[in-house]
TORZAGU-215092 format. One record per residue: x, y negated, z negated of N, C-alpha, C in turn; residue in three letters; residue number from 1. Coordinates in steps of 0.2 Angstrom, whole numbers. Each point is the difference from the previous one (the first is absolute). Example, Ala and Ser with C-alpha at 12.3 -4.5 7.8 and 13.67 -1.06 7.14 Angstrom:
TORZAGU-215092
[[66; 28; -39]; [-4; -6; 0]; [4; -6; 0]; ALA; 1] [[-2; -5; 4]; [4; -6; -1]; [-4; -5; -3]; SER; 2] 
This chain:
TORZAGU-215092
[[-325; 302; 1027]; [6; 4; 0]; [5; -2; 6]; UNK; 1] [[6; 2; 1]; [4; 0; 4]; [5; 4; -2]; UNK; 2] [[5; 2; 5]; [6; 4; 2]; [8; -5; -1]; UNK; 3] [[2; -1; -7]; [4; -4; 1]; [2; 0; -8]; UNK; 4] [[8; -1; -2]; [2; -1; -5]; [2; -9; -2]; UNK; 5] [[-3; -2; -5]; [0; -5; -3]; [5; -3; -6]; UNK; 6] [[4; -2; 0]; [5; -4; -4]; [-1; -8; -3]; UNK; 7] [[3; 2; -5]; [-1; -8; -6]; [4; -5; 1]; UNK; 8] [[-3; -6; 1]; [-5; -1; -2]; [-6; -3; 1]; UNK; 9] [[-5; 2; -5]; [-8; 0; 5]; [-4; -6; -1]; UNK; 10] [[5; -4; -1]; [-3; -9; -1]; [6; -5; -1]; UNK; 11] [[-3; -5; 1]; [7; -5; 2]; [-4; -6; -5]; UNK; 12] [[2; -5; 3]; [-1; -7; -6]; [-6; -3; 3]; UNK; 13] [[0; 0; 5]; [-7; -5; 5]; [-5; 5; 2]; UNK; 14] [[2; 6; -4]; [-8; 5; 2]; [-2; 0; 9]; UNK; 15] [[6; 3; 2]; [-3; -1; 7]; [4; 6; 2]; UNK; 16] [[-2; 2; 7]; [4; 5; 2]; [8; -2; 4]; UNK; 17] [[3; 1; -4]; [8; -2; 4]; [6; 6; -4]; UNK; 18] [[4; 1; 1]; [5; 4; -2]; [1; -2; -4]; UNK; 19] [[2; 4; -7]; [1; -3; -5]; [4; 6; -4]; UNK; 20] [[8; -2; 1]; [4; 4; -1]; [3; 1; -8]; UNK; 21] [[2; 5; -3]; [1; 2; -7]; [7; 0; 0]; UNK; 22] [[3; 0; -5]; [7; 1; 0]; [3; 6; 2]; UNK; 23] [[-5; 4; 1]; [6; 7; 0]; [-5; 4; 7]; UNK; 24] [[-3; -7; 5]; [-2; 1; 6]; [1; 7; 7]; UNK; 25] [[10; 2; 0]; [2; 1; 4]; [-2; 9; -5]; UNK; 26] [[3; -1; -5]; [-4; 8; -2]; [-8; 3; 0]; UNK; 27] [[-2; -6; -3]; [-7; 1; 2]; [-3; 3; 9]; UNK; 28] [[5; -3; 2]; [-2; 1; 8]; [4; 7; 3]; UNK; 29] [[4; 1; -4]; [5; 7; 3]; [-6; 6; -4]; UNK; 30] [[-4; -2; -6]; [0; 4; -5]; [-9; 2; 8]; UNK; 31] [[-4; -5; 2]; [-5; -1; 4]; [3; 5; 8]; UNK; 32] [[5; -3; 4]; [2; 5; 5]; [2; 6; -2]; UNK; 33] [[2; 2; -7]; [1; 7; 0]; [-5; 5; 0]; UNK; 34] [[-7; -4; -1]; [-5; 5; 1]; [-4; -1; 4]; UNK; 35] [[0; -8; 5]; [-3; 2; 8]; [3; 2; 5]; UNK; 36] [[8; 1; 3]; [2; 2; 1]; [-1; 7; 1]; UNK; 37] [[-2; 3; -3]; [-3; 8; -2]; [-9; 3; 3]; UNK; 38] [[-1; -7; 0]; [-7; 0; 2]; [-1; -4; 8]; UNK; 39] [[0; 5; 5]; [-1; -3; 8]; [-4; -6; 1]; UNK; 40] [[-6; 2; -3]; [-5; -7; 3]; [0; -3; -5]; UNK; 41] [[2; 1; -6]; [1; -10; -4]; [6; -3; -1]; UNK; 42] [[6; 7; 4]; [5; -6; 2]; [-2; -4; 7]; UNK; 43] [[-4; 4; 3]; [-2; -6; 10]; [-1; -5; -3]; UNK; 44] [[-4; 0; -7]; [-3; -11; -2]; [-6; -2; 2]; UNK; 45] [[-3; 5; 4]; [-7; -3; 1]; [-5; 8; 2]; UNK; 46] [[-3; 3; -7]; [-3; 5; -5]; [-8; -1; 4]; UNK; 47] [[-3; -7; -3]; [-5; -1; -1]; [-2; -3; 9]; UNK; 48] [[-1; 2; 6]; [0; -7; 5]; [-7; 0; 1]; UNK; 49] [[-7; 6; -1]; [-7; -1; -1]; [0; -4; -6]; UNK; 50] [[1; 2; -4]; [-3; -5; -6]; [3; -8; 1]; UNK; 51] [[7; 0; 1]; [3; -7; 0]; [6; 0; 3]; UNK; 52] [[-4; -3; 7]; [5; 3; 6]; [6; -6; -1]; UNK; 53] [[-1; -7; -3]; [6; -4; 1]; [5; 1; -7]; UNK; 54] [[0; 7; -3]; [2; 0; -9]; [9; 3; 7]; UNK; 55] [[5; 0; -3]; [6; 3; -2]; [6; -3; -4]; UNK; 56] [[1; 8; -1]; [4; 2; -4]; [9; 0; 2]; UNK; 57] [[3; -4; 3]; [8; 3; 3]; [2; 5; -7]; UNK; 58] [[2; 7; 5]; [2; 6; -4]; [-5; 3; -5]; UNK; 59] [[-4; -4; -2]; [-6; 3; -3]; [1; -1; -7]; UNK; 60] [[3; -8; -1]; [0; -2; -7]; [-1; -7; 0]; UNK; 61] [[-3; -1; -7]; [1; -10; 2]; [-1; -1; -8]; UNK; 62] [[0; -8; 1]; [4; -1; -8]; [-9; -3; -2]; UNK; 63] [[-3; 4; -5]; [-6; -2; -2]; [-4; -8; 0]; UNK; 64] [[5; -6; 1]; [-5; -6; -3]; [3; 0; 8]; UNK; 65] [[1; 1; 5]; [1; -2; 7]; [-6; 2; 3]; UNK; 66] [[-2; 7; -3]; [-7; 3; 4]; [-5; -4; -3]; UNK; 67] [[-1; 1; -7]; [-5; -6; -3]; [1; 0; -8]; UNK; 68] [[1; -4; -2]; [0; -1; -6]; [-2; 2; -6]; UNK; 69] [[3; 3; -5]; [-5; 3; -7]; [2; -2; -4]; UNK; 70] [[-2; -5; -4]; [2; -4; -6]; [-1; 6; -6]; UNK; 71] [[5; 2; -4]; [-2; 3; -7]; [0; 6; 1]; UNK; 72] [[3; 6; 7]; [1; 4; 1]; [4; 5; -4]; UNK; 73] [[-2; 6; 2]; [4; 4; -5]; [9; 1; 2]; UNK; 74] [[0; 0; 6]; [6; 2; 1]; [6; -5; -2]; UNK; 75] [[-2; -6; 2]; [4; -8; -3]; [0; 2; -9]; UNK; 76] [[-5; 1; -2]; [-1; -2; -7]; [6; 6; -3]; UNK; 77] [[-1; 5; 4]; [5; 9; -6]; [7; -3; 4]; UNK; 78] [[1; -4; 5]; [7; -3; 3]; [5; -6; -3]; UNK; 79] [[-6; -3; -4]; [3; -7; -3]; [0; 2; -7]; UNK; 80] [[-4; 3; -5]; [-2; 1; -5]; [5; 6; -3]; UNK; 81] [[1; 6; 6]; [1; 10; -3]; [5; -1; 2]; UNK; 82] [[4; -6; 7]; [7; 4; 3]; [-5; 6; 4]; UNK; 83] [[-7; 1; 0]; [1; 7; 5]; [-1; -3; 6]; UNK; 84] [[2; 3; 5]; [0; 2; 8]; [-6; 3; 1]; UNK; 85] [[-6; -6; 5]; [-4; 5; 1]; [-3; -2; 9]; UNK; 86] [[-2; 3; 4]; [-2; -1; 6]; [-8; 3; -1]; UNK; 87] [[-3; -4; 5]; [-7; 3; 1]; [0; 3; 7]; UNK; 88] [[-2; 9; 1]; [1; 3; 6]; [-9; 0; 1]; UNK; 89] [[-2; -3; 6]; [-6; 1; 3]; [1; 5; 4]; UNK; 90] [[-5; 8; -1]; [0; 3; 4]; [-5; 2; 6]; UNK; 91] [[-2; -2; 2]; [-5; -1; 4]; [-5; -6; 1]; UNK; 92] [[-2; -1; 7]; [-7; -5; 2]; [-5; 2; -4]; UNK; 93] [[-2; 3; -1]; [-7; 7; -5]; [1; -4; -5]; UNK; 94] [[-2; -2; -4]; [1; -3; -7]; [-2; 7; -4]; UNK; 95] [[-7; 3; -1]; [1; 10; -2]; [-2; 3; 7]; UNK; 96] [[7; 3; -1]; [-3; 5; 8]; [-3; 7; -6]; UNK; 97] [[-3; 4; 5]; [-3; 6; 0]; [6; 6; -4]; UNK; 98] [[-3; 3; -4]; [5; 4; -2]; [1; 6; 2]; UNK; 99] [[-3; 2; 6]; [3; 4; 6]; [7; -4; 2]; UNK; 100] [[1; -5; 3]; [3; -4; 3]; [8; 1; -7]; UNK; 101] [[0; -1; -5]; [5; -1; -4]; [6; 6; 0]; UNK; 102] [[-1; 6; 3]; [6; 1; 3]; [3; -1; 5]; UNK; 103] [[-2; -4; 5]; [3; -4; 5]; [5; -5; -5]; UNK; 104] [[-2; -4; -2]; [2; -5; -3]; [4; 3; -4]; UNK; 105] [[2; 5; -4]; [6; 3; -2]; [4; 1; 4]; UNK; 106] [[-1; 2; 6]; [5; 2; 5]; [2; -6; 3]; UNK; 107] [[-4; -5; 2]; [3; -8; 2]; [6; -3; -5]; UNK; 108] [[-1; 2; -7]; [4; -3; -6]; [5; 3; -3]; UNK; 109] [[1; 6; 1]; [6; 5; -5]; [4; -1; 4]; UNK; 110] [[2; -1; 3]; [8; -4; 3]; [3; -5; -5]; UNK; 111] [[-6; -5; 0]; [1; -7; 1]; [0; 2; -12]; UNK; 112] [[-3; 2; -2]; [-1; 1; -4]; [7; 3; -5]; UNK; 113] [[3; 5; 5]; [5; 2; -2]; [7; -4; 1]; UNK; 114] [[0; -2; 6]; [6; -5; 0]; [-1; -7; -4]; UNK; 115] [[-5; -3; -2]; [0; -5; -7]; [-1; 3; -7]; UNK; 116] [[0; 8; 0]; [1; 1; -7]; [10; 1; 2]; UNK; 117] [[4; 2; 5]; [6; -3; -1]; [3; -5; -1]; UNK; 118] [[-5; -4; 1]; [5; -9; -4]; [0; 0; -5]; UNK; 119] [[0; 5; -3]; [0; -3; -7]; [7; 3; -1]; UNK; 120] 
């Protein structure tokens, strides 16, 4: 896991980690700072610094095939294929945190939640 929203797209031509920008790049990135923005520590960009101290985020978003590559992914696929707009929001370094712990996490995210259910 990590703390960070994720924009398409999530593979490029050369299968490698580099930027790999969509047409409609500039909403996709407004559509990702609408909901870190809202969130203090996955807008700072660096969530994870025990697990993966060299990993950041500027503003707590990054374009998927830049972090690492996913050829065949879901989000590219409902983007090319639906017209839908999709983002992947990692919320936490936990991959399953404790389910004590899951109201914390609603508290970290119903900001951020609310102000991306306003883009629409």
């Amino acid at each position: 896991g990590s703390l960070v929203v994720n924009y398409p797209f999530d593979d490029d031509e050369q299968g490698i980690a580099i930027y790999s920008k969509s047409p409609d790049d500039a909403v996709f990135q407004q559509l990702a700072l609408s909901y870190s923005k809202e969130n203090k520590k996955m807008y700072q960009g660096s969530p994870c610094k025990d697990l993966y101290p060299t990993e950041y985020f500027p503003h707590g978003i990054t374009n998927g095939a830049q972090w690492y590559n996913v050829p065949g992914g879901m989000q590219d696929w409902n983007y090319l294929n639906t017209n839908c707009f999709e983002v992947t929001i990692e919320l936490g370094c936990v991959k399953y945190p404790k389910a004590e712990e899951l109201p914390k996490y609603w508290e970290q995210n119903r900001r951020s939640l609310l102000q991306f259910i306003k883009q629409v």
